[in-house]
PDB file of N, CA, C, O and CB in Angstrom:
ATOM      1  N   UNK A   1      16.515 -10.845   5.504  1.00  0.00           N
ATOM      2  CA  UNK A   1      15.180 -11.372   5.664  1.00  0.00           C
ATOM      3  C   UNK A   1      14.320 -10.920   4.487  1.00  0.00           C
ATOM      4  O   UNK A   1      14.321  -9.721   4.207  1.00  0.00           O
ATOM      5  CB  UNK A   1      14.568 -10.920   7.007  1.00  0.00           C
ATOM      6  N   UNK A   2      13.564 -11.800   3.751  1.00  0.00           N
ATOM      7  CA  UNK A   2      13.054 -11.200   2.858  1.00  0.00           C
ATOM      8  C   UNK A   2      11.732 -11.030   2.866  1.00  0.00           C
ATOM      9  O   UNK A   2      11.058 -11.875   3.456  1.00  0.00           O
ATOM     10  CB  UNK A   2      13.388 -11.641   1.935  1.00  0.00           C
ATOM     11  N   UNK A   3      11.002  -9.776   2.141  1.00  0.00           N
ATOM     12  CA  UNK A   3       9.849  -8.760   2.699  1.00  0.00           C
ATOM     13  C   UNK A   3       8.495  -9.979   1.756  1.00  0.00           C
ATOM     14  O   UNK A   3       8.334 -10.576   0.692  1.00  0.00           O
ATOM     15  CB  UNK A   3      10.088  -6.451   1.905  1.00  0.00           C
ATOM     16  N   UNK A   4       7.852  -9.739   3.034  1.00  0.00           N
ATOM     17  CA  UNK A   4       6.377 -10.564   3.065  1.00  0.00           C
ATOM     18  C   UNK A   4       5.590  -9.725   2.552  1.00  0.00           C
ATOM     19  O   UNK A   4       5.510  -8.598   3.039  1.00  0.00           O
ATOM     20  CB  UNK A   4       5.734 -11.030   4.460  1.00  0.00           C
ATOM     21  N   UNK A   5       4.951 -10.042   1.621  1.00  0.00           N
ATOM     22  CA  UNK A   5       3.690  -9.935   0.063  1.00  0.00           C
ATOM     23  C   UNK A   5       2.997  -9.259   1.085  1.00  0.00           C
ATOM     24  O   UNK A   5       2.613  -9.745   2.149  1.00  0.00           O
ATOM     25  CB  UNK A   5       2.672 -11.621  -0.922  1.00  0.00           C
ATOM     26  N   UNK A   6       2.827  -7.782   0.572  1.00  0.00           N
ATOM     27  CA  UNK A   6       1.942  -6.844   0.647  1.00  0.00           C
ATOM     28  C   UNK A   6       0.751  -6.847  -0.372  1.00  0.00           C
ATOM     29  O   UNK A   6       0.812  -6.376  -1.508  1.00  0.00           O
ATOM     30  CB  UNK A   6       2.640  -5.732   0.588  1.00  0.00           C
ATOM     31  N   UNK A   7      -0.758  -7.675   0.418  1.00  0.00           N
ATOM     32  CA  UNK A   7      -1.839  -7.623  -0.850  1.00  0.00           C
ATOM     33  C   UNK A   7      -2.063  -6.274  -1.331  1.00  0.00           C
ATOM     34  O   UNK A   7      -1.864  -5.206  -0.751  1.00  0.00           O
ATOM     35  CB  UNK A   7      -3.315  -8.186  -0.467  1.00  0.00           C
ATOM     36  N   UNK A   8      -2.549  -6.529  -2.592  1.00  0.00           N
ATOM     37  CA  UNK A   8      -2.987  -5.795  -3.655  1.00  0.00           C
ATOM     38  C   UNK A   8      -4.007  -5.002  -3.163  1.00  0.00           C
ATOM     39  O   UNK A   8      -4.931  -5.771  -2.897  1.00  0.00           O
ATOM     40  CB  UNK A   8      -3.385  -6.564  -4.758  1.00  0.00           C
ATOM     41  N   UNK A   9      -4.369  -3.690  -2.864  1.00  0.00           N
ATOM     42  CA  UNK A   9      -5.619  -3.230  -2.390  1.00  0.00           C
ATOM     43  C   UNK A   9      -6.175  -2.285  -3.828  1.00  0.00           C
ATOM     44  O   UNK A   9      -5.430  -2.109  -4.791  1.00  0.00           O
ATOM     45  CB  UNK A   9      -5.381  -2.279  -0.806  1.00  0.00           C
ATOM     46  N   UNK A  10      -7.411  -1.809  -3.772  1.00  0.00           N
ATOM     47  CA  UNK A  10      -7.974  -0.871  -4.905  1.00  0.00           C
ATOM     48  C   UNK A  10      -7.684   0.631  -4.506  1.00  0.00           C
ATOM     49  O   UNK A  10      -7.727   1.631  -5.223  1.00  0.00           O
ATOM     50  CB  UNK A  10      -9.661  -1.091  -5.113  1.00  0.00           C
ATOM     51  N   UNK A  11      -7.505   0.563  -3.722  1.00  0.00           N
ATOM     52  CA  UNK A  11      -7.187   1.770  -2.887  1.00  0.00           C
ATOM     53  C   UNK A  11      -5.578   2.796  -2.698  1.00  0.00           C
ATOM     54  O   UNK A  11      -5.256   3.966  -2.904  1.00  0.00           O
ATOM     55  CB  UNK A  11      -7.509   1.152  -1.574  1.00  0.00           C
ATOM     56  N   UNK A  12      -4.981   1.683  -2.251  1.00  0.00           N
ATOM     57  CA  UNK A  12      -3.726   1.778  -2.329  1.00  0.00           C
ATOM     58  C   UNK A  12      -2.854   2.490  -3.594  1.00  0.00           C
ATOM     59  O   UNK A  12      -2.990   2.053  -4.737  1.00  0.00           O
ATOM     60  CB  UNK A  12      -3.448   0.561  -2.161  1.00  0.00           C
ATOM     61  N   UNK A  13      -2.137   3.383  -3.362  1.00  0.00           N
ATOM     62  CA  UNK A  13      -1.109   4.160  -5.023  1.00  0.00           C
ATOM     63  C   UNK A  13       0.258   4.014  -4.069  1.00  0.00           C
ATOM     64  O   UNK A  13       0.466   4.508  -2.960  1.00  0.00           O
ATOM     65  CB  UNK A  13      -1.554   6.575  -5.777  1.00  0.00           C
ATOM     66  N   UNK A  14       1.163   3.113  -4.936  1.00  0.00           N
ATOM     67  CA  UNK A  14       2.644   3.584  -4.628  1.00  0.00           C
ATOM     68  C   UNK A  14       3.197   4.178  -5.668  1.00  0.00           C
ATOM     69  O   UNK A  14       3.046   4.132  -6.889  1.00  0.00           O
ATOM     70  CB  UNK A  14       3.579   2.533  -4.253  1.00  0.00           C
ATOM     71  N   UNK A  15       4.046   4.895  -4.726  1.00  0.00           N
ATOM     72  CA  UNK A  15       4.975   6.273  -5.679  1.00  0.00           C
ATOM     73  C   UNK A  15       6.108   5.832  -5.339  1.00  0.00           C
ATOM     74  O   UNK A  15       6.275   5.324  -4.230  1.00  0.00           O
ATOM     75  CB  UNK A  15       4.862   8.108  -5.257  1.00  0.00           C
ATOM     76  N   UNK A  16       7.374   5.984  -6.499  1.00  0.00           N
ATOM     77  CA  UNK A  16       8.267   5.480  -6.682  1.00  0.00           C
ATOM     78  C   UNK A  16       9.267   6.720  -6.086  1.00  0.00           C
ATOM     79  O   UNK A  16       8.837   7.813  -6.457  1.00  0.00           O
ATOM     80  CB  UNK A  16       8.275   4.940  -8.047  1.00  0.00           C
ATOM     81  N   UNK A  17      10.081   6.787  -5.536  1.00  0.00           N
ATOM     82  CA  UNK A  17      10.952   8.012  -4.378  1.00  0.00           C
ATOM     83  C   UNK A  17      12.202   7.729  -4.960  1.00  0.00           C
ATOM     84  O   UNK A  17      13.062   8.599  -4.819  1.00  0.00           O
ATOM     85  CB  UNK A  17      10.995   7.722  -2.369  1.00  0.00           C
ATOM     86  N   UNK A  18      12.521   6.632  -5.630  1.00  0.00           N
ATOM     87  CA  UNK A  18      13.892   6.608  -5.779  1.00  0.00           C
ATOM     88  C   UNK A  18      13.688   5.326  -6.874  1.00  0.00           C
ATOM     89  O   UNK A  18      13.089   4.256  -6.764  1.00  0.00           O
ATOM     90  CB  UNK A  18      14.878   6.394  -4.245  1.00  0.00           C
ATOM     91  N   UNK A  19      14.354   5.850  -7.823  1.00  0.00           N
ATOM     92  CA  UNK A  19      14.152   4.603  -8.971  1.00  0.00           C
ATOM     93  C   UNK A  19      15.303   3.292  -9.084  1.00  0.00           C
ATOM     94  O   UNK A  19      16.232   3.382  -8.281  1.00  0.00           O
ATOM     95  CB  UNK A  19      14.210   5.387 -10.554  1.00  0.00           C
ATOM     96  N   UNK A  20      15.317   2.140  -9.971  1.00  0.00           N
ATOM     97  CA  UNK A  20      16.583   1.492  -9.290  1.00  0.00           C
ATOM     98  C   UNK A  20      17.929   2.036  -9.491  1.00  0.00           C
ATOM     99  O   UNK A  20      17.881   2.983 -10.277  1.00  0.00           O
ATOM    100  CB  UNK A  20      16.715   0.148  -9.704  1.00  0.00           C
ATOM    101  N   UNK A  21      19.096   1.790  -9.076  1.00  0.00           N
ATOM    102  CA  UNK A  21      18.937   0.266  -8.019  1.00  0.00           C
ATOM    103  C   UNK A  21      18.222   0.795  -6.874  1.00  0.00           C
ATOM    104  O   UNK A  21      17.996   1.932  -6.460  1.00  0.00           O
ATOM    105  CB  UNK A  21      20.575  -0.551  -7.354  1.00  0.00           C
ATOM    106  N   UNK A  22      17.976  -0.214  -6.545  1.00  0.00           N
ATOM    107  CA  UNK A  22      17.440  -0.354  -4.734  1.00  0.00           C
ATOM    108  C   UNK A  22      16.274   0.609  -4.806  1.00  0.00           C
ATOM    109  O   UNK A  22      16.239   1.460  -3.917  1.00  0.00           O
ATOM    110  CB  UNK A  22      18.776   0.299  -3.270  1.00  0.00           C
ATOM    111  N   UNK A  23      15.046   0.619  -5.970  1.00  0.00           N
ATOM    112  CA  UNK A  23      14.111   1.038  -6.063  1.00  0.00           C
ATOM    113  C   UNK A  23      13.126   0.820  -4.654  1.00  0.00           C
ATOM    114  O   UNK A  23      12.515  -0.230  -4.452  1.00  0.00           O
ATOM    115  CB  UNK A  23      13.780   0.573  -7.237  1.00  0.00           C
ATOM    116  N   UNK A  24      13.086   2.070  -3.669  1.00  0.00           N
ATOM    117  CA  UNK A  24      12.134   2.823  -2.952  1.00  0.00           C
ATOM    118  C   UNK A  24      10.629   3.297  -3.323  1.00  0.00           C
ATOM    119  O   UNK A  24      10.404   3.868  -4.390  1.00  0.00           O
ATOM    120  CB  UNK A  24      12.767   3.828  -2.741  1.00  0.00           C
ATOM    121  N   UNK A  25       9.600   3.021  -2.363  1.00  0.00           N
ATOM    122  CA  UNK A  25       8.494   3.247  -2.843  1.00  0.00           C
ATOM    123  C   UNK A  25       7.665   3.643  -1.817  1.00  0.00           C
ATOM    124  O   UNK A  25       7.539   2.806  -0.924  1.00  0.00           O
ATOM    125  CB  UNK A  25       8.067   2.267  -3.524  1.00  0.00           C
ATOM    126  N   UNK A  26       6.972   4.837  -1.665  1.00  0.00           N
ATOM    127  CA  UNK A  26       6.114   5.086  -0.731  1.00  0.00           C
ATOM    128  C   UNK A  26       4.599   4.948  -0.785  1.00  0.00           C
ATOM    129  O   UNK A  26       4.135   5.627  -1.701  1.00  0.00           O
ATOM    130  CB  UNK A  26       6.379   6.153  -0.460  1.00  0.00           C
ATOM    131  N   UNK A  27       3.671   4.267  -0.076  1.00  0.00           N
ATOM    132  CA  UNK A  27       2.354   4.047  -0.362  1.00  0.00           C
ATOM    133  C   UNK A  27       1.421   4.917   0.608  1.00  0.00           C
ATOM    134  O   UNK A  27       1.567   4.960   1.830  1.00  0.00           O
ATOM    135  CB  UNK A  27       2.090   2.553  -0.262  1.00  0.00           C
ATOM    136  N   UNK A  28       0.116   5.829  -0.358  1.00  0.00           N
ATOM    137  CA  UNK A  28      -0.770   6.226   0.065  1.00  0.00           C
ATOM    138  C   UNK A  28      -2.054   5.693  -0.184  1.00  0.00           C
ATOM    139  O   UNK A  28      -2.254   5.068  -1.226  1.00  0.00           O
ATOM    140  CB  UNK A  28      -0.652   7.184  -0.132  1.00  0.00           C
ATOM    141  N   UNK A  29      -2.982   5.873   0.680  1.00  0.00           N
ATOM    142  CA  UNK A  29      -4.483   5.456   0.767  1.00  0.00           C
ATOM    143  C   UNK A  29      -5.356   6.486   0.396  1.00  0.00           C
ATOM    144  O   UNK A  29      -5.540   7.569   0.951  1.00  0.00           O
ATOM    145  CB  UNK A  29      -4.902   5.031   2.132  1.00  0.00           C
ATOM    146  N   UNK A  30      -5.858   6.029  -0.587  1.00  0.00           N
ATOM    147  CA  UNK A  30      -6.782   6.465  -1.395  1.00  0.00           C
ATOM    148  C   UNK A  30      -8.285   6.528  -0.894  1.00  0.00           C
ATOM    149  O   UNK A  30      -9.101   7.340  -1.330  1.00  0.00           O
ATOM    150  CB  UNK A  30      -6.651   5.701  -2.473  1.00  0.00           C
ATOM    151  N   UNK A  31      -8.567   5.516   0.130  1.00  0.00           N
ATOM    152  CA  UNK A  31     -10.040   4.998   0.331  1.00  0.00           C
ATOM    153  C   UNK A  31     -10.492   6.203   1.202  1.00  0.00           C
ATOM    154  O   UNK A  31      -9.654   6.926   1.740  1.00  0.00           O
ATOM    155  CB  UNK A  31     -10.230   3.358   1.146  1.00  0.00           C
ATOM    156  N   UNK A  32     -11.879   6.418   1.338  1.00  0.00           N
ATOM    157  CA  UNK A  32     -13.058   5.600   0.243  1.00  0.00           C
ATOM    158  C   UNK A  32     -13.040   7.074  -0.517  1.00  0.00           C
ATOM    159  O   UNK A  32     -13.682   8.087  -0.239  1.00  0.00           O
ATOM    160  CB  UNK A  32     -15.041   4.873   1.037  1.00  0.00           C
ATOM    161  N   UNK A  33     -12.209   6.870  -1.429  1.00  0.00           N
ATOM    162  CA  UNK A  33     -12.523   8.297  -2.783  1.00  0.00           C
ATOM    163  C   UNK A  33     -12.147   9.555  -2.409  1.00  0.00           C
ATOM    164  O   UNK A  33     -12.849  10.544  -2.618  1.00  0.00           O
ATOM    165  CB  UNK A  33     -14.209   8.656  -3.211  1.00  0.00           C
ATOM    166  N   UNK A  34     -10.690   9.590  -1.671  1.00  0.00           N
ATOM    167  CA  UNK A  34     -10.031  10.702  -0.344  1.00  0.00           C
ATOM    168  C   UNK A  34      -9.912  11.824  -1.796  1.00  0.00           C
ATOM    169  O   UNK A  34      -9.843  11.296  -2.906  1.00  0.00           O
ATOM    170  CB  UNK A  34      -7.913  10.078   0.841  1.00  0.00           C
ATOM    171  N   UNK A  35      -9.901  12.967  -1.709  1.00  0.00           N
ATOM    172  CA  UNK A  35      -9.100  14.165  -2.535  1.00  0.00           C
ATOM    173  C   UNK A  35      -7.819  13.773  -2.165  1.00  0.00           C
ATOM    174  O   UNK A  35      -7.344  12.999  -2.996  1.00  0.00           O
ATOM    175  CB  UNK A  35      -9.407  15.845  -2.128  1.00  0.00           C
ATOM    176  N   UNK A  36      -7.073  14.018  -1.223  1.00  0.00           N
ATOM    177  CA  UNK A  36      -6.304  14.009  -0.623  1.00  0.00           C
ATOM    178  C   UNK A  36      -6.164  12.886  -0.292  1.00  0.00           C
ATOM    179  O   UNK A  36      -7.066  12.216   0.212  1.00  0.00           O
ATOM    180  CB  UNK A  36      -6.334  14.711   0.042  1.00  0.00           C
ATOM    181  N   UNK A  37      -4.775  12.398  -0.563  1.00  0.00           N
ATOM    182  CA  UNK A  37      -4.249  10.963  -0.044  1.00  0.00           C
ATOM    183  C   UNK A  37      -3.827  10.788   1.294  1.00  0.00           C
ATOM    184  O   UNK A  37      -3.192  11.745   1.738  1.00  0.00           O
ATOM    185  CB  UNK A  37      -3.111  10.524  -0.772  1.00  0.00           C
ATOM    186  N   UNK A  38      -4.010   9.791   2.097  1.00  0.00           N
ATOM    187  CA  UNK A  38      -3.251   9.421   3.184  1.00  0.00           C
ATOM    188  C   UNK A  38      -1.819   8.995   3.316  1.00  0.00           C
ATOM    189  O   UNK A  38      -1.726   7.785   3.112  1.00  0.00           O
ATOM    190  CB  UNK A  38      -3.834   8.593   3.610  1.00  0.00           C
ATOM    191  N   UNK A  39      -0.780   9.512   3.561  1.00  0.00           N
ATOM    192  CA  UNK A  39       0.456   9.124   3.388  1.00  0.00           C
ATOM    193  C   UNK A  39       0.627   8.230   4.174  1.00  0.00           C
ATOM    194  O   UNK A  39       0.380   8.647   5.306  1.00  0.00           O
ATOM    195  CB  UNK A  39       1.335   9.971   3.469  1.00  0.00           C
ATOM    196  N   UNK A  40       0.994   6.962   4.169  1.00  0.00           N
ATOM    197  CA  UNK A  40       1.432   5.560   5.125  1.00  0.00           C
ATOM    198  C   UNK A  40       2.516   5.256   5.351  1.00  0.00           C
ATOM    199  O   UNK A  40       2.800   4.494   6.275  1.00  0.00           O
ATOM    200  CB  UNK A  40       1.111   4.382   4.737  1.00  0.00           C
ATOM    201  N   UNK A  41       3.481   5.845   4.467  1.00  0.00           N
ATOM    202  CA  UNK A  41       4.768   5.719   4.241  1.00  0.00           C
ATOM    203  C   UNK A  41       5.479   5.120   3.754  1.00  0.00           C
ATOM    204  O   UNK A  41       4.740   4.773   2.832  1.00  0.00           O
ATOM    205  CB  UNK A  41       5.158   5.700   4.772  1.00  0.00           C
ATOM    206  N   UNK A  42       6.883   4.373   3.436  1.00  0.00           N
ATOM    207  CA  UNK A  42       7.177   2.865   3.045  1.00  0.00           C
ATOM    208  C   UNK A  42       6.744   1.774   3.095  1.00  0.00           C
ATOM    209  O   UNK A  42       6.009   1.396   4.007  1.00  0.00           O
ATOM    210  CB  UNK A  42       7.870   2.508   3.364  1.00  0.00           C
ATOM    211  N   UNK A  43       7.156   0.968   2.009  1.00  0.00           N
ATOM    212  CA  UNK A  43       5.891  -0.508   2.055  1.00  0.00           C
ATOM    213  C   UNK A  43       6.174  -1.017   3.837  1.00  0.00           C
ATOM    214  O   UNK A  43       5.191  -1.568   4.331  1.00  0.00           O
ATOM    215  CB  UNK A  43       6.539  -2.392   0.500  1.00  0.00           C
ATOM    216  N   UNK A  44       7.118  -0.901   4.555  1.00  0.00           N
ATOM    217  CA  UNK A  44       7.058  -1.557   5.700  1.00  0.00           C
ATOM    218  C   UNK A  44       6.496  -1.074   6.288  1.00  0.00           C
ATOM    219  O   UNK A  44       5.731  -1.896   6.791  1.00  0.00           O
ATOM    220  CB  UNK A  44       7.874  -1.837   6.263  1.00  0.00           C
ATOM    221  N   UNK A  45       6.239   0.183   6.766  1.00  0.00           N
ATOM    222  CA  UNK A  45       5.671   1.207   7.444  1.00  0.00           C
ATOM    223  C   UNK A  45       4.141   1.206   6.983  1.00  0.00           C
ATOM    224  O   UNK A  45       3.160   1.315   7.719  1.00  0.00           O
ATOM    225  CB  UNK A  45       6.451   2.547   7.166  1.00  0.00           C
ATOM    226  N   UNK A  46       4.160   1.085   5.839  1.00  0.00           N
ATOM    227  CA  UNK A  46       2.131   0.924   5.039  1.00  0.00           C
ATOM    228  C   UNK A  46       2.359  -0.818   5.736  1.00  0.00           C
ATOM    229  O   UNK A  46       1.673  -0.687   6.750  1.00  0.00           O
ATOM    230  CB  UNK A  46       1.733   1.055   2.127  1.00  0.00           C
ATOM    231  N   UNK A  47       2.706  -1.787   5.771  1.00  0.00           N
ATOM    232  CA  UNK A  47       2.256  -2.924   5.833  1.00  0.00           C
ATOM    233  C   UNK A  47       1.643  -3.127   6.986  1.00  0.00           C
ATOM    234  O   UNK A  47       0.649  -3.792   6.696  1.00  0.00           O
ATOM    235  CB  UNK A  47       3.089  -3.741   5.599  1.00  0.00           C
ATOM    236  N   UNK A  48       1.662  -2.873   8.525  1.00  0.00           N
ATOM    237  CA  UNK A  48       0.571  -3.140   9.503  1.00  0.00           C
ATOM    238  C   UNK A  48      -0.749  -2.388   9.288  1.00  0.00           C
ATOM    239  O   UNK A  48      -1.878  -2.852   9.449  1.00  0.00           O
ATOM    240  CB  UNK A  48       1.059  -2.808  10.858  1.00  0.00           C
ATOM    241  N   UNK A  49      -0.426  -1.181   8.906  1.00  0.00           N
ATOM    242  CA  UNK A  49      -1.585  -0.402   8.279  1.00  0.00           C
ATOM    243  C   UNK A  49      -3.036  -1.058   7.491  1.00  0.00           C
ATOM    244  O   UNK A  49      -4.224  -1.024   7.810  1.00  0.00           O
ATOM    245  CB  UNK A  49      -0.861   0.397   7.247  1.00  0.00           C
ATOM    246  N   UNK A  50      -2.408  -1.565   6.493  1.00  0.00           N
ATOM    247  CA  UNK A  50      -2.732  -1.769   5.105  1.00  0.00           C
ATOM    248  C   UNK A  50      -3.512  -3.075   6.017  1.00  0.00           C
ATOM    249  O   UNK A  50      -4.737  -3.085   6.137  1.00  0.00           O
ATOM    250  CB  UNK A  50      -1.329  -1.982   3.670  1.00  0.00           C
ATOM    251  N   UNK A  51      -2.500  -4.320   6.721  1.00  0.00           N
ATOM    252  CA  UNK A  51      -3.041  -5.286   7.018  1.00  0.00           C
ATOM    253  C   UNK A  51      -4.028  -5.343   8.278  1.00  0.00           C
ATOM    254  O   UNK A  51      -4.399  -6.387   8.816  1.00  0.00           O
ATOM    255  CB  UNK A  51      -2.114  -6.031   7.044  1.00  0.00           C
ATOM    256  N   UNK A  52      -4.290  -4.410   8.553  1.00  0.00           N
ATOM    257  CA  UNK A  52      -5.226  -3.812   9.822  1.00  0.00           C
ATOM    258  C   UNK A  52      -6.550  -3.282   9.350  1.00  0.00           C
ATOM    259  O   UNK A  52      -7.511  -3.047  10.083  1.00  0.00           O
ATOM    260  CB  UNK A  52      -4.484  -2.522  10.625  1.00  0.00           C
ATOM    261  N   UNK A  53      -6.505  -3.141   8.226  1.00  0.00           N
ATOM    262  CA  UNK A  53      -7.827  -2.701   7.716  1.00  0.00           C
ATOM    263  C   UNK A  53      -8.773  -3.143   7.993  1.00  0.00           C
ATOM    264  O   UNK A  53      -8.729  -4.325   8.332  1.00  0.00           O
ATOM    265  CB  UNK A  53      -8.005  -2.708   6.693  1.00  0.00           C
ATOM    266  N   UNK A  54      -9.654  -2.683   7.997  1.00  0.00           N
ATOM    267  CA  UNK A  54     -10.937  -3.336   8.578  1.00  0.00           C
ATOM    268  C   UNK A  54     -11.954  -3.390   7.021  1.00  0.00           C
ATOM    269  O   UNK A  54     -12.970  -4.071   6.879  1.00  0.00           O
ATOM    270  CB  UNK A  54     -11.727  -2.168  10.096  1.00  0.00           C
ATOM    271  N   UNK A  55     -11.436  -2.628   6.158  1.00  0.00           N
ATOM    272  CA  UNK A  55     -12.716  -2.556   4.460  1.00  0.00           C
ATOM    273  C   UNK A  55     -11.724  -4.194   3.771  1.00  0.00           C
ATOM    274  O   UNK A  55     -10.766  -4.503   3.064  1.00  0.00           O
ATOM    275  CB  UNK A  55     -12.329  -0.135   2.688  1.00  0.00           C
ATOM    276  N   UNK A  56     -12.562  -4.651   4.414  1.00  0.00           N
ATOM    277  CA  UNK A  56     -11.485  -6.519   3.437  1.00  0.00           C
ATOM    278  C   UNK A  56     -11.745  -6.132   2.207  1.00  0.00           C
ATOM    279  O   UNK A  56     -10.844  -6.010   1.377  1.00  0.00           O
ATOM    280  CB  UNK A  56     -12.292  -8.709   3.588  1.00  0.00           C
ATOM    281  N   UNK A  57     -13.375  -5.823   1.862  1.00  0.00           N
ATOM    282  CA  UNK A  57     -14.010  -5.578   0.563  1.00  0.00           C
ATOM    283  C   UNK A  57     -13.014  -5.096  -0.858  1.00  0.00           C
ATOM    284  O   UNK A  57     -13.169  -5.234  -2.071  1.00  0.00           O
ATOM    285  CB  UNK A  57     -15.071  -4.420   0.914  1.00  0.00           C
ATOM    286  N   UNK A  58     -11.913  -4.455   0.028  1.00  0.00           N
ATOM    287  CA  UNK A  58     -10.579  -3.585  -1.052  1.00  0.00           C
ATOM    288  C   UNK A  58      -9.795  -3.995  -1.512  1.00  0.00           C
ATOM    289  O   UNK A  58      -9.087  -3.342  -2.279  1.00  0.00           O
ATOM    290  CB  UNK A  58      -9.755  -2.734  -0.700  1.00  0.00           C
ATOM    291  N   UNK A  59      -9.569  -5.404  -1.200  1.00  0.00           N
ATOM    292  CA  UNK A  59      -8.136  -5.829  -1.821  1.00  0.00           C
ATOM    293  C   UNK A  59      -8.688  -6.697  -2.841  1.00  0.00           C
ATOM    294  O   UNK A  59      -9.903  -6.873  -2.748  1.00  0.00           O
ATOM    295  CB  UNK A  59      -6.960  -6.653  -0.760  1.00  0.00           C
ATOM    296  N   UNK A  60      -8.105  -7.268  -3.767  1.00  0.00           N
ATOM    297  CA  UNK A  60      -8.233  -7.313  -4.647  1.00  0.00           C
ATOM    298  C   UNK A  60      -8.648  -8.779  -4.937  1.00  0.00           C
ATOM    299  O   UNK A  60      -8.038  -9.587  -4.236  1.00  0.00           O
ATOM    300  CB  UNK A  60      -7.336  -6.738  -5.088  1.00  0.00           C
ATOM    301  N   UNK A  61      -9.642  -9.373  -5.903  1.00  0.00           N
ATOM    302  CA  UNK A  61     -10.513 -10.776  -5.754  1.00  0.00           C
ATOM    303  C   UNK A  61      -8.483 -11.373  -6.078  1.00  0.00           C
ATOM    304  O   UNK A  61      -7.843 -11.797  -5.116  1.00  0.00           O
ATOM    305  CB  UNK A  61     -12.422 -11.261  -7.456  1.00  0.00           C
ATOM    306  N   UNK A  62      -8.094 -11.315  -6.917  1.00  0.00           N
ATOM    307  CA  UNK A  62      -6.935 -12.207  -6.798  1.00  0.00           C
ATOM    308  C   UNK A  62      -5.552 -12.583  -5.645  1.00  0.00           C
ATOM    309  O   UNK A  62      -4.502 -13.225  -5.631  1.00  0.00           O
ATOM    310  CB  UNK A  62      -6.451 -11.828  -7.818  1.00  0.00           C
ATOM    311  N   UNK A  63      -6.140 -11.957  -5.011  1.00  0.00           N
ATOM    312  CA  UNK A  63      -5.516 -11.738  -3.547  1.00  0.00           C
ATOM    313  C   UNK A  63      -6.067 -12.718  -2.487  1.00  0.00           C
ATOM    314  O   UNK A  63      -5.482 -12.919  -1.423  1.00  0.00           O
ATOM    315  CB  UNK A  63      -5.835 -10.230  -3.003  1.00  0.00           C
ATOM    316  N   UNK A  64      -7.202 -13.305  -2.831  1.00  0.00           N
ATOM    317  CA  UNK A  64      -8.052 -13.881  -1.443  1.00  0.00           C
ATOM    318  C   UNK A  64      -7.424 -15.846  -1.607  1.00  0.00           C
ATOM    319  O   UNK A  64      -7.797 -16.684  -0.786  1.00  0.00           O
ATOM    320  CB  UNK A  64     -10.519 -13.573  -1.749  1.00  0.00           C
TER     321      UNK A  64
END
C-alpha cells in the first residue's frame, strides 16, 4: 500500500534514523518555538498527529 503525502508543516523537523536503503525517518514538532522538541515518532505514527492539528496556519502556502 503506498504511504499518503504527509503536508509540509513549518514546524515539523524529520531526522533521518537510518539512511538508505529503506531510509527511516522520525518527525518532531517544533511549534510554537518549543526548546525542546515533541517527539511524534515515524512518519506513520506523526501522520494522525500532524493531520489533527488544529494551527492550519503551519503548513505550508504550497500545500493548500
Amino acid at each position: 500500500m503506498p504511504e499518503r503525502h504527509l503536508r509540509r508543516c513549518t514546524f515539523r523537523r524529520l531526522v533521518a534514523v537510518r539512511k538508505q536503503p529503506g531510509a527511516v525517518y522520525e518527525a518532531e514538532c517544533l511549534y510554537p518555538d518549543r526548546s525542546v522538541p515533541i517527539p511524534l515518532g515515524d512518519l506513520e505514527a506523526a501522520r494522525p498527529i500532524c493531520e489533527s492539528c488544529a494551527a492550519r496556519h503551519i503548513f505550508r502556502p504550497d500545500e493548500d
